[in-house]
N, C-alpha and C positions, 0 to 999 in steps of 0.2 A: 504494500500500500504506500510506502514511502516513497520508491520510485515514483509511480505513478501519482503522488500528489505533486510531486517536482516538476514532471513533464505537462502535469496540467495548469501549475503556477508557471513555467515558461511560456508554454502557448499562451496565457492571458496575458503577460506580459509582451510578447511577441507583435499579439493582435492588439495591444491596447498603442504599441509602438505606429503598428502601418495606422491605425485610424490619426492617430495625432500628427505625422508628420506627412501622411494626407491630407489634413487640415488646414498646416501650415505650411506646406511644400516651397508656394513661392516665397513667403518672408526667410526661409531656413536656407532656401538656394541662395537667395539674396545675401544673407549674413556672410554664409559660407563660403560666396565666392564660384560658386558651379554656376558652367553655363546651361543653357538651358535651350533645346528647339523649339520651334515655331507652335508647337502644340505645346509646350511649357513640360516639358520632362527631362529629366538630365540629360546633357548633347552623348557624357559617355555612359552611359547607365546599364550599359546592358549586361554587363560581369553580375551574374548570383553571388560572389564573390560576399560582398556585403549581409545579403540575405541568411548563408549559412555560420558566417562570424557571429551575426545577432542572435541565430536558432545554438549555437553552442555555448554565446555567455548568457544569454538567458536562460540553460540549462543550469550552469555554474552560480549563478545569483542565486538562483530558484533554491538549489543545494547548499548554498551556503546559510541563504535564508531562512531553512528549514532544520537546517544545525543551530544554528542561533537559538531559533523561537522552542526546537526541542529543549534546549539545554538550562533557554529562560523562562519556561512553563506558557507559553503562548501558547493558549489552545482552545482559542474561539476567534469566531469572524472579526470583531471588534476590535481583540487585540490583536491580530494578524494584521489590519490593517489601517492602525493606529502606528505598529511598530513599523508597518513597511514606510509608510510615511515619514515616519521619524527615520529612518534608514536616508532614504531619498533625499528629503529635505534636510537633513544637520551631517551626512556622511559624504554621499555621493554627489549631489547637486554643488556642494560647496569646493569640491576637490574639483569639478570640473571649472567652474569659474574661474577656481586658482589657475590653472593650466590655460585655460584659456585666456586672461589675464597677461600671462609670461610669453602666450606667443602672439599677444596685440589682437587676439582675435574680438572681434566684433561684438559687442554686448547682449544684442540680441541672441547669436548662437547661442550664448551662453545660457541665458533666460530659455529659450526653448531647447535647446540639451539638456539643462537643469528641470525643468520643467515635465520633462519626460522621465528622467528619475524621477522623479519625485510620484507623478501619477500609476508609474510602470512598477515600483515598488509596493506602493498600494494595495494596489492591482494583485503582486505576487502573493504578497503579506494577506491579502484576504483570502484568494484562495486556499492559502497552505492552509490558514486558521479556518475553513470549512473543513477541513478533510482531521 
């Protein structure tokens, strides 16, 4: 069952990823600097490349995630996704600023990279705490 709560707090986190940077595609291309074709998709986008990196750290958070919240008695929807929150927003969100910060990157990036931690762990955090 462990397994399987991981692989299903990935996938939420996964799909909670393509809705929101769906969302914001052109403000994130903008930030980020990608060109973009006439129909507005990235000019080089066609590598899965990307796609399978996100399906194996979202596996790896999910895991980590789930080590965590075992270890710190997390074991309901509430505090799963209270804690993933708190993950997102005061861990991960902040370490990406920093780095983005140091390479001059664009503020906005940051705000919706952070911003996607922050809802993507949630996301993970509540699932784990259903299962």
């Amino acid at each position: 069952m462990a397994v399987l709560s991981v692989l299903f707090a990935a996938l939420g986190g996964f799909v909670i990823g393509g809705v929101w940077y769906m969302a914001l595609a052109k403000p994130w291309m903008a930030a980020a600097g990608i060109q973009s074709t006439p129909e507005g998709k990235p000019a080089n986008g066609r590598s899965p490349l990307p796609f399978v990196i996100s399906a194996i750290t979202m596996i790896l958070v999910a895991g980590m995630m789930r080590h965590m919240f075992a270890m710190a008695g997390i074991d309901s929807a509430a505090k799963g996704l209270l804690a993933g929150l708190g993950i997102g927003l005061f861990l991960i969100a902040p370490w990406t600023a920093m780095n983005y910060a140091y390479a001059m990157r664009p503020r906005a990036l940051a705000i919706i990279d952070g911003g996607y931690a922050v809802i993507g762990c949630a996301v993970i955090g509540l699932i784990l705490g259903l299962f």
